[in-house]
GULODO-618649 format. One line per field, with one value per residue (C-alpha): x, z, y. Coordinates in steps of 0.001 Angstrom, whole numbers, padded with zeros to 6 digits. Each point is the difference from the previous one (the first is absolute). Layout:
N
X: (X:...) $
Z: (Z:...) $
Y: (Y:...) $
END
This chain:
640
X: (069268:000503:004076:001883:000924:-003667:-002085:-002661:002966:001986:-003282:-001194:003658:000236:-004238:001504:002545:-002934:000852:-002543:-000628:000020:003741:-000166:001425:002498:000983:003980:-000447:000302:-001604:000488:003627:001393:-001470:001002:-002489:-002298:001727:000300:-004001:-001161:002554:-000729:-003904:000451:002126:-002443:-002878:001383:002210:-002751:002340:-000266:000308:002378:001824:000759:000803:002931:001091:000394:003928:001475:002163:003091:002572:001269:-003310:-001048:-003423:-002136:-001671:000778:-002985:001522:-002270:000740:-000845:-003452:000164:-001229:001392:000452:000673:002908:001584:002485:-002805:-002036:000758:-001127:-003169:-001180:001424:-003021:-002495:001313:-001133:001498:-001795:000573:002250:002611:000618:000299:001656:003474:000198:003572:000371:-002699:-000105:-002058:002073:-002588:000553:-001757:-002032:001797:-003291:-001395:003411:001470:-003543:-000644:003468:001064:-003522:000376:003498:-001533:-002895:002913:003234:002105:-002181:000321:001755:-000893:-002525:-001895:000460:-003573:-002556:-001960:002924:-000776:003499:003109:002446:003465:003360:003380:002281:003938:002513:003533:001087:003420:002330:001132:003696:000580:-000477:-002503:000297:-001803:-002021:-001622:-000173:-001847:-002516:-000318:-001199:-001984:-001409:-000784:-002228:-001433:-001482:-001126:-001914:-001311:-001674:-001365:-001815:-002304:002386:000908:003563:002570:003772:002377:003955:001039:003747:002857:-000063:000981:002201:003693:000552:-001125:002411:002853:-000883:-000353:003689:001585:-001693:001562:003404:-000097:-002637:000641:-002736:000505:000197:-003512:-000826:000946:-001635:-001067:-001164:003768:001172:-001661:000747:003918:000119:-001970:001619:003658:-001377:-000999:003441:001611:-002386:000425:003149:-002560:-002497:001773:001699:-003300:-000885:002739:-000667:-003972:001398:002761:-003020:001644:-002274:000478:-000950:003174:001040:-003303:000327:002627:001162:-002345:-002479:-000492:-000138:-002610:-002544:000604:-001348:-002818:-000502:-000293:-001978:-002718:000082:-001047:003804:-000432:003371:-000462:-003574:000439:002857:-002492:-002692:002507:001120:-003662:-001079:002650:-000696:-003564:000295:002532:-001555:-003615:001723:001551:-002890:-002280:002351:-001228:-003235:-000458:-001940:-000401:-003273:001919:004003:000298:002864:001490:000611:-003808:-001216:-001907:001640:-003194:-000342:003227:-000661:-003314:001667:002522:-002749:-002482:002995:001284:-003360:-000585:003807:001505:002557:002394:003330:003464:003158:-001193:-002248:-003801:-000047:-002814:001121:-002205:001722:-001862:-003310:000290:000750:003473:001225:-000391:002899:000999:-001151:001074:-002715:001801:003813:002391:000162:-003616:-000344:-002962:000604:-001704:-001607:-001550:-000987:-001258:-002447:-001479:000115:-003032:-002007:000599:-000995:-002739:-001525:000514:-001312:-001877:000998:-001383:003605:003445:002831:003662:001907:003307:002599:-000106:003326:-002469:-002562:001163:-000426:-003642:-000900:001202:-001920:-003070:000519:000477:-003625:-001198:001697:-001619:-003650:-000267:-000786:-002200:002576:002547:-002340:-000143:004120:001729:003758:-000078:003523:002320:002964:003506:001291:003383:002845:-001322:003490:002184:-002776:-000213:003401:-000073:-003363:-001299:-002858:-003422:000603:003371:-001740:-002621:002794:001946:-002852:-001062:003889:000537:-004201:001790:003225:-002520:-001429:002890:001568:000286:-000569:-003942:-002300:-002841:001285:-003833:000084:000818:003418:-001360:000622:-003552:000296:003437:-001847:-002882:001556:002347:-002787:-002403:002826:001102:-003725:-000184:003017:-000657:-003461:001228:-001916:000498:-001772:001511:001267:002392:003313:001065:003145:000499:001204:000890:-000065:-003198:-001281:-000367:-000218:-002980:000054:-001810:-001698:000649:-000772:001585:-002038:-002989:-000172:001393:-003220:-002407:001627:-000709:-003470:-000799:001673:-001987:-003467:001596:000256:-003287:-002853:-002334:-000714:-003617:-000744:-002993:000550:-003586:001388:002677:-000166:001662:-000195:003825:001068:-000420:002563:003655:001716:-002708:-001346:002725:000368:-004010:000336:002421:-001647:-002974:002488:001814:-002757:000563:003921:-000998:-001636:002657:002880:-002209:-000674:003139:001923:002099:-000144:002852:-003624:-000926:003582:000222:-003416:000836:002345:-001745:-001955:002565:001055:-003371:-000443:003358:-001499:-002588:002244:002451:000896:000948:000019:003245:000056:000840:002454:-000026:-003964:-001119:-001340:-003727:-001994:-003584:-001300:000408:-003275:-003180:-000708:-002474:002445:002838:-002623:-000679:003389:000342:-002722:001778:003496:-001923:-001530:002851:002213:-002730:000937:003413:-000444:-001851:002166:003191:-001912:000221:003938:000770:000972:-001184:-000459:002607:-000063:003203:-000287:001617) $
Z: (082472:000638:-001001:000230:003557:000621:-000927:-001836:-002045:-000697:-001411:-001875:-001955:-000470:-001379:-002667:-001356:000369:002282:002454:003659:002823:000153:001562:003245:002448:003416:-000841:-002722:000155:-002925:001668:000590:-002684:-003460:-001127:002427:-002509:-002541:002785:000675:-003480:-000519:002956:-000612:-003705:000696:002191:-002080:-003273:001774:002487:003249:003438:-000733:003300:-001232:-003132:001093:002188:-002711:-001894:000278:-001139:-002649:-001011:-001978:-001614:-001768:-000529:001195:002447:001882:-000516:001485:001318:-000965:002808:002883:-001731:000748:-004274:-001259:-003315:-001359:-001520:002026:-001782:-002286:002808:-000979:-003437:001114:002510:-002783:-002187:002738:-000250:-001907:-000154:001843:000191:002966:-001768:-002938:-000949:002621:-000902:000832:001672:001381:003308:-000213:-002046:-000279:-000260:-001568:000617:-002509:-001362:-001307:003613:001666:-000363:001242:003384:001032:-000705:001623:002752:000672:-000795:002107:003136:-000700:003313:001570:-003268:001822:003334:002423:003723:001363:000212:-000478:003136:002438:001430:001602:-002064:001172:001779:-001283:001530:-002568:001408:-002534:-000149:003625:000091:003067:001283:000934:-003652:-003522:-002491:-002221:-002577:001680:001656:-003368:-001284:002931:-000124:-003553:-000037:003548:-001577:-002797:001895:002216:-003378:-000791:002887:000096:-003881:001510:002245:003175:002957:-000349:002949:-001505:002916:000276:002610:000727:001179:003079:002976:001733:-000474:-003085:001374:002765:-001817:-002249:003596:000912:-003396:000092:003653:-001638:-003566:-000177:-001242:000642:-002965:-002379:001230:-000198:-004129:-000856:002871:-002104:-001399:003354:001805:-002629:000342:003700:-000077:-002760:001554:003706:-001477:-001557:003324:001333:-002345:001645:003021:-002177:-001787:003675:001465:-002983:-000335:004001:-000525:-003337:002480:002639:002529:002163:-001707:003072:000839:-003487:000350:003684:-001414:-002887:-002319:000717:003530:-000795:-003126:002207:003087:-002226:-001292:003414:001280:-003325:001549:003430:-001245:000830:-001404:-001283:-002254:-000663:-001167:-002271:-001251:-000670:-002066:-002581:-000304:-000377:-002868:-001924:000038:-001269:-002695:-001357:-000123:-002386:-001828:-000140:-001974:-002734:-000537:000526:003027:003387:003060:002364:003126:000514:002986:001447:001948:002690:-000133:000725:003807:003025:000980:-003263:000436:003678:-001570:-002201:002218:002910:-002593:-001139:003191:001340:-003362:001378:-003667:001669:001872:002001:-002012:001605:000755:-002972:-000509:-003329:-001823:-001209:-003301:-000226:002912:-000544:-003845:-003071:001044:-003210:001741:002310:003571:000494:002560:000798:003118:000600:002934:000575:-000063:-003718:-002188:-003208:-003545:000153:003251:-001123:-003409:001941:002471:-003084:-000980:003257:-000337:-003494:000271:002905:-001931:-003309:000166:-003106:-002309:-001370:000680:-002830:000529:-003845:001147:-001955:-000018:002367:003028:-000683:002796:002572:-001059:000232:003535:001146:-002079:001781:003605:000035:-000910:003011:001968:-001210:-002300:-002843:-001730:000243:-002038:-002475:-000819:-000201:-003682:-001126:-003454:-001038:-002603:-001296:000138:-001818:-001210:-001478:001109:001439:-002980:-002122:000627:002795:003688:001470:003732:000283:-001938:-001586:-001420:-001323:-001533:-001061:-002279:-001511:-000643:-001361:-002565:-001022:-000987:-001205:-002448:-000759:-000989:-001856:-003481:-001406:001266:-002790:001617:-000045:000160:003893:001808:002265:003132:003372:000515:-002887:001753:003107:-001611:-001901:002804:002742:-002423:-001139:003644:000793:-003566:000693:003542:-000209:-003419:-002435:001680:003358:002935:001185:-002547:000940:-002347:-001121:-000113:-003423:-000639:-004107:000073:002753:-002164:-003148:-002008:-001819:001457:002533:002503:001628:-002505:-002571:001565:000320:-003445:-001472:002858:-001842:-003299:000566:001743:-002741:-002569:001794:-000003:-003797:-000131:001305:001547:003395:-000082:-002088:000633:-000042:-001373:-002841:-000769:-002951:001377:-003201:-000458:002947:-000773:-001607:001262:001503:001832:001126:001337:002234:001278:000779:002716:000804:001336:001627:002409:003000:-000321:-000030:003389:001788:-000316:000935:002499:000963:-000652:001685:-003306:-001231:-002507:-001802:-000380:-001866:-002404:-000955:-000850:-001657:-002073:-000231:-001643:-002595:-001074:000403:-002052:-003025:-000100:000500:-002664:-002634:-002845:-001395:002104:-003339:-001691:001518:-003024:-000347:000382:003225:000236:000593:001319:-002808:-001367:002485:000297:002971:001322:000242:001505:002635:000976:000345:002487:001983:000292:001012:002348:001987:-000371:002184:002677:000267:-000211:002815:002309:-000670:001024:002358:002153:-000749:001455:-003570:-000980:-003060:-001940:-003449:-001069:-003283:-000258) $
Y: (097617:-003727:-000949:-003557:000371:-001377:-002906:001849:002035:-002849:-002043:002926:000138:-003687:000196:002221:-002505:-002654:-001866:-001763:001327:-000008:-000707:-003869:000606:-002630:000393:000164:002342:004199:001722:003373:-000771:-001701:000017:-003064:-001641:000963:-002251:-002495:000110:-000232:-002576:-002191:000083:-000561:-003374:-001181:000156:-001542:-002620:-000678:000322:001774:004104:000132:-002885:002070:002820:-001522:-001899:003641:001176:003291:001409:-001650:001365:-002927:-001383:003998:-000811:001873:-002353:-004000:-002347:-003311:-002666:-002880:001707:000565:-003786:-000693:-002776:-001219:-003324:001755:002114:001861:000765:001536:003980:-001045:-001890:003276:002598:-000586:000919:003520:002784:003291:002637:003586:-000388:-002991:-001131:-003601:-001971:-002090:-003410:-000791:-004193:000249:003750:002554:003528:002915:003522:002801:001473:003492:001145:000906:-000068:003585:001413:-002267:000356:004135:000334:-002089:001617:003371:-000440:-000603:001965:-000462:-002110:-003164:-002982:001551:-001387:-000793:-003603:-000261:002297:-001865:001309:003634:000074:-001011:-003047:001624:-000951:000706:-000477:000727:000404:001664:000084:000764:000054:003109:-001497:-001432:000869:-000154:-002769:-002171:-001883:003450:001743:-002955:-000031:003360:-000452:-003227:001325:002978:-001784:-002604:002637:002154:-003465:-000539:003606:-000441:-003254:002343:-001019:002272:000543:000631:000790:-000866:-000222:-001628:001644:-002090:002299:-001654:-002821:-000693:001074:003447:-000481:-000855:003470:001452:-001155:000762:004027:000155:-001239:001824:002458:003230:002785:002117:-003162:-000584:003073:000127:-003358:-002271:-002925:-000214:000809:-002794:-002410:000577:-000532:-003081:-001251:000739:-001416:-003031:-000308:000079:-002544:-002516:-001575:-000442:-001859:-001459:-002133:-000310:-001701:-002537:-000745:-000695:-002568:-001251:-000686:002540:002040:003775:001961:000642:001562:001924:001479:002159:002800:001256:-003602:001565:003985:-000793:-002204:002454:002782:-002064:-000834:003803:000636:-003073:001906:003317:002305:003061:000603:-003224:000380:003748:-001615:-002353:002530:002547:-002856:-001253:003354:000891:-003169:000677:003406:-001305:-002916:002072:002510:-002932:-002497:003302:-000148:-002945:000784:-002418:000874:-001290:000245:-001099:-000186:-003034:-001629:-002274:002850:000500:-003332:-000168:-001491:-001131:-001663:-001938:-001021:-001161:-002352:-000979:-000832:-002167:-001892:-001012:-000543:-002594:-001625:001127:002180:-000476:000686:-001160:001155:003254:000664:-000353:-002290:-001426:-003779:-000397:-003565:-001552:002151:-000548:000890:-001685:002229:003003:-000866:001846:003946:002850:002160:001580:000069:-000933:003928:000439:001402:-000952:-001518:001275:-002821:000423:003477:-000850:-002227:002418:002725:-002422:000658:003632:000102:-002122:002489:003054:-000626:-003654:-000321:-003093:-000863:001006:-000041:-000190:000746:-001182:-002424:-003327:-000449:000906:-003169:-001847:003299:000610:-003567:000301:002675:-001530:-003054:002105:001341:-003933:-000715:002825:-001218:002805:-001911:002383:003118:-002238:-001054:003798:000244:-000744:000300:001199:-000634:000980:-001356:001529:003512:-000113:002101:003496:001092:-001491:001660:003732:000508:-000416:001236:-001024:002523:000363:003432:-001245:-002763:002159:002587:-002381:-001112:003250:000931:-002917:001671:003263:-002063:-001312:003121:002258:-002953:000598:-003936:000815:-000298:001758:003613:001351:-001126:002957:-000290:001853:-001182:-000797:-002221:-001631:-000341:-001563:-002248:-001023:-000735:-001937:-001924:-001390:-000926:-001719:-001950:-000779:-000996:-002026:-002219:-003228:-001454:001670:-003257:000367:001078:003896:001290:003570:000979:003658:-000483:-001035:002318:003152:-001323:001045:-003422:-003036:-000590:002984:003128:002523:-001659:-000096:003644:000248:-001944:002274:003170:-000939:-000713:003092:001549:-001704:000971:003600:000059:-000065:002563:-002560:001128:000251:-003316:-001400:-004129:-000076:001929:-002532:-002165:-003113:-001461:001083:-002034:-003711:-000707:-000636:001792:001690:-003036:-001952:003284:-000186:-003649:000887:003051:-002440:-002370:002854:-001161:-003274:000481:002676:-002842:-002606:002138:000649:-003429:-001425:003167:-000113:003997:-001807:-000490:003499:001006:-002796:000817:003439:-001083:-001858:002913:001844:-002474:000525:003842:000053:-001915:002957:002519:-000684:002454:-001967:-003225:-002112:-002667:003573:002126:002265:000650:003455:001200:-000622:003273:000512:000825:-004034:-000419:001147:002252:-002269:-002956:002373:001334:-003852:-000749:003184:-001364:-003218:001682:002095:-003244:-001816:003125:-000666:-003880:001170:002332:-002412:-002957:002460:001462:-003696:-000498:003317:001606:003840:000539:002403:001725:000338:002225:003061) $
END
């Protein structure tokens, strides 16, 4: 049986409406993928013929939905390079060219644009087909169906320290990291999740010093996350008379070796030091912590439903790799000797902007920066991957563009080409938000207690949701991915805010599981399991509301590709969103201009219109569950 997720299917369905085929085909276009590349075809082939202009030309000059104008597709009529002796008569001049066909009606002349709808006659059928024809796999696809072997990304995201806490900035990489690798796997692409732990050098060895000075077995023992927290948070307390004069003698122009030879300076980079040398005592030190974290943050990360494929480190980064780097740079004359350290001087060698870096210490210590760049090399030689992602904030620009500009310098051109920061802008307000919280789990807790808060409050309107814990965790965890993967471009700075967080009003998690648990609700009401689409009389859905809802149905590929391509999964939730503005017009229960009007019943419509409507509610839970499915979100039903 031939169905829409081939040629021959999808030009049998479209003969039917009477439409001409074969479907016109261009080389940027995805029939398969995206159905309104169909639209985009027929469009594109139509405008070339009746304004007598290149059919490639056309179909460039085709752009997608907007909101504002509530068209479907708009064609923009100067880069079809037509002219008119009047130009802002030049929609009206092409508009009578146009006919309406069975796939648009009439187009609508706008200034230098003309604004096309598609037709709701043949609408509800292509689309629920199309979708139907999919399920999991609409908006998903290969990079090429000519590639026998998928492209590798490494995408690292979260990487925390293991000295200091969790904060913002690794909750939002954890969650835009997260996505951005879900997006990169729906585009047919070889995914490799890494985290990259803060794991080694001096701010190990000043955790080292502060266990050997405050650590307490038992407290370990009880919680070592909260253990290890305290004593580097109360060593660090102590040293900060130390940094704090080292610091006023490098402003002064003083030489700070002296402050550093001594106190905690000299007992932190000694252990560091006997860390780089391989002593047991500090090495099996080194191993326990890293070991803990691990095993914490891999219980914490699945209640978010995050993974990892590999967990990497600073710690695990090859000496032969560094000595690599070390030996091409010197041998290219970038680095070089400066008062006992090996420094790279981007100044002379250019950008000047990138200033003065340490690479190796006056004790012998590598840098971060030195170890980020062999971590490259090692990568590179592991999984020869096709592109490498970092999804860290924006405050670390400067450090990737150093170790971007590093490999340039080593001749390895190519291998940077295949590095990108994908930044994000700053998360605020977390602490003042929801109490004092330094690990992930507390962060996830509170979010999950002002969930329940919610819950057992008696102002809630929505009584029917049940007040389980499931439903508190449920709510809690989709709300902090909502809010942290937010609705504006990630270079946008957030602001934490606890009132909105688990509010089932507006834009946000709570109420995007509210909307998913009506629907499935509503598809429960009715016995329509084994509905046959051919059976469907789709006659009862083109008219509003049902359409407005189809129209975006179509557009969830398109919206998948540009978050993809953009690395903005922001994309994905405000088109839900959308999506449930819409869903909620259909799902009302009375008329809102009548607060008093009876409740309608089902017996106000025929059967054949309620079973179409099913089908539609049915499809439109699929695009709800793959569009989720890419932010990280599972879906809930809260009813009792």
């Amino acid at each position: 049986m031939m169905t829409a997720c081939m040629i021959d299917g999808l030009e049998a369905l479209l003969s039917n409406f009477g439409v001409n085929v074969p479907i016109p085909v261009f080389a940027q276009s995805d029939i398969l993928r995206r159905p309104i590349d169909i639209y985009r075809n027929y469009l594109a082939d139509t405008a070339s013929k009746v304004l007598n202009c290149d059919s490639v030309l056309a179909y460039e000059a085709i752009q997608s939905a907007n909101i504002k104008d509530n068209s479907d597709l708009t064609l923009v009529l100067p880069k079809l390079k037509w002219r008119s002796d009047k130009p802002k008569d030049l929609a009206r001049e092409a508009f009578i060219k146009f006919a309406s066909t069975p796939l648009f009606q009439l187009p609508i002349p706008d200034g230098v644009h003309l604004r096309f709808i598609f037709s709701t006659l043949t609408l509800p059928q292509l689309i629920l087909t199309y979708i139907s024809n999919r399920s999991e796999q609409y908006g998903r696809g290969s990079l090429s169906d000519s590639q026998p072997t998928p492209k590798k990304a490494i995408i690292e995201f979260s990487s925390p320290n293991l000295a200091t806490e969790f904060n913002t900035g690794h909750l939002r990489s954890t969650v835009i990291g997260a996505q951005i690798a879900n997006l990169y796997e729906c585009a047919g692409w070889d995914v490799v999740r890494m985290n990259f732990l803060g794991d080694w050098g001096k701010e190990i060895g000043l955790l080292g010093i502060g266990w050997s000075k405050f650590g307490s077995e038992e407290a370990f023992q009880e919680n070592p996350m909260r253990h290890l927290y305290e004593v580097y948070r109360t060593i660090s307390e102590n040293f900060m008379p130390e940094k704090e004069a080292s610091r006023k003698a490098r402003d002064a122009g003083r030489d700070t070796a002296e402050i550093e030879q001594q106190g905690i300076f000299a007992e932190r980079d000694g252990f560091s030091k006997r860390m780089e040398d391989g002593e047991p005592e500090e090495i099996g030190f080194w191993k326990r912590i890293r070991d803990a974290n691990i095993t914490y943050y891999i219980r914490e990360y699945e209640r978010l439903s995050i993974r990892f494929d590999e967990f990497s480190g600073e710690s695990q980064v090859n000496p032969e790799s560094i000595a690599e780097v070390e030996s091409i740079l010197k041998e290219k004359g970038i680095y070089e000797e400066s008062d006992g350290s090996w420094i790279i001087d981007y100044s002379k060698h250019g950008p000047k902007s990138l200033g003065v870096s340490v690479l190796r210490g006056r004790t012998g210590s590598t840098s971060y920066l030195l170890r980020d760049i062999a971590a490259v090399l090692d990568r590179n030689k592991k999984h020869a991957f096709d592109k490498m992602i970092y999804v860290v904030g924006s405050e670390q620009d400067v450090h990737f563009q150093k170790i971007f500009q590093a490999l340039r310098y080593m001749g390895q051109e190519d291998l940077a080409a295949k590095l990108e920061h994908v930044s994000f802008g700053k998360a605020q307000g977390l602490s003042q938000q929801i109490g004092e919280v330094h690990l992930l789990g507390e962060i996830i807790d509170g979010s999950i207690r002002d969930a329940r808060e919610v819950l057992e409050s008696d102002e809630m309107d929505h009584h029917e949701i049940s007040k389980t814990d499931e439903s508190a965790k449920a709510l809690g965890i989709t709300a902090l991915i909502a809010q942290f993967c937010g609705l504006s471009k990630r270079a946008s700075s957030l602001t934490f805010n606890s009132k909105t967080l688990v509010s089932f009003d507006g834009e946000t998690g709570p109420n995007l599981q509210l909307c998913y648990s009506r629907l499935c609700a509503k598809i429960k009401e009715s016995d329509s399991d084994k509905v046959v689409l051919a059976n469907v009389d789709y006659t009862h859905l083109q008219d509003d509301p049902w359409t407005e809802v189809i129209r975006l149905l179509a557009q969830y590929p398109d919206v998948a590709d540009a978050a993809y391509k953009s690395h903005e999964p922001s994309m994905i939730l405000t088109y839900l969103f959308r999506l449930v503005e819409e869903v909620r017009n259909c799902l009302e229960d009375y008329d809102e201009d009548d607060k008093d009007a009876p409740m309608k019943t089902a017996f106000e419509e025929p059967p054949e219109a309620i079973l179409a409507q099913t089908v539609l509610y049915k499809h439109t839970r699929q695009v709800f569950d793959n569009a989720m499915a890419l932010l990280g979100i599972i879906p809930v039903v809260l009813w009792i």
